[in-house]
C-alpha angles and dihedrals in degrees: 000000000000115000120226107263116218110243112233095233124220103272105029095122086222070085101069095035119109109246119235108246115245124253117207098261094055089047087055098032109115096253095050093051092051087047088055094047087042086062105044105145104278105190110255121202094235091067101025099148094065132109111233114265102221104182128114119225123185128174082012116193128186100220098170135030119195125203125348120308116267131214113259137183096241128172132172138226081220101065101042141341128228107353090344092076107113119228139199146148119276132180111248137170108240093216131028135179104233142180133205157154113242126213087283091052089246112141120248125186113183135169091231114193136195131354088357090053090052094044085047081049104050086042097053093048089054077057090059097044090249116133121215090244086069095078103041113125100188120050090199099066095069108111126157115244104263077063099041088057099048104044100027112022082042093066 
């Protein structure tokens, strides 16, 4: 049975922190390997038209960009839950080169496109202690998710 994982709030300076990269042992290690199963991709109504992402990536590094950023509607689980998840436009690549281990500790390295290249990016940022406001460009553009579905989603 999957546990509740605490939600690292906005705010909470762990967020700005860079994380400590994983060794093989601690990717295997038993509490690494419940985390992983904790986090499997739960559909989410902001984003109800996805198919589940089911890869694990873990010391992940963008090695490639491809193209210029492009403007995206992006929220966080860190910043709000339900309708209260704030959302705003954020600059991302829509494709990325990127390597990784994966839950067995095996390397990966894969050219990731669309909605999957803005959410690595997003994650790897988290990584980097970097928070998706931060790239906002247009401070209008924040909305919380009630909004988000009903004048964006709704198009």
């Amino acid at each position: 049975m999957a546990e509740i994982l605490n939600i690292t709030r906005f705010g909470n300076p762990i967020l700005r922190q860079i994380a400590k990269r994983l060794t093989r042992d601690e990717i295997l290690s038993h509490d690494t390997q419940s985390l992983i199963n904790n986090m499997r991709y739960k559909p989410t109504p902001n984003r109800p038209e996805l198919e589940p992402f089911d890869t694990v990536l873990i010391n992940p590094e963008i090695v490639e960009t491809f193209g210029e950023p492009t403007s995206a509607w992006e929220g966080c689980v860190s910043c709000g839950t339900d309708d209260d998840i704030l959302f705003a436009q954020v600059l991302r690549f829509k494709k990325v080169r990127v390597t990784w281990l994966d839950e067995y500790a095996v390397s990966h390295e894969e050219i990731i496109e669309g909605f999957v290249a803005q959410v690595v990016q997003h994650e790897t940022d988290h990584l980097n202690g970097v928070l998706f406001v931060d790239h906002v460009q247009d401070s209008t553009s924040f909305m919380m998710a009630d909004e988000y579905r009903k004048r964006i989603l709704s198009k």
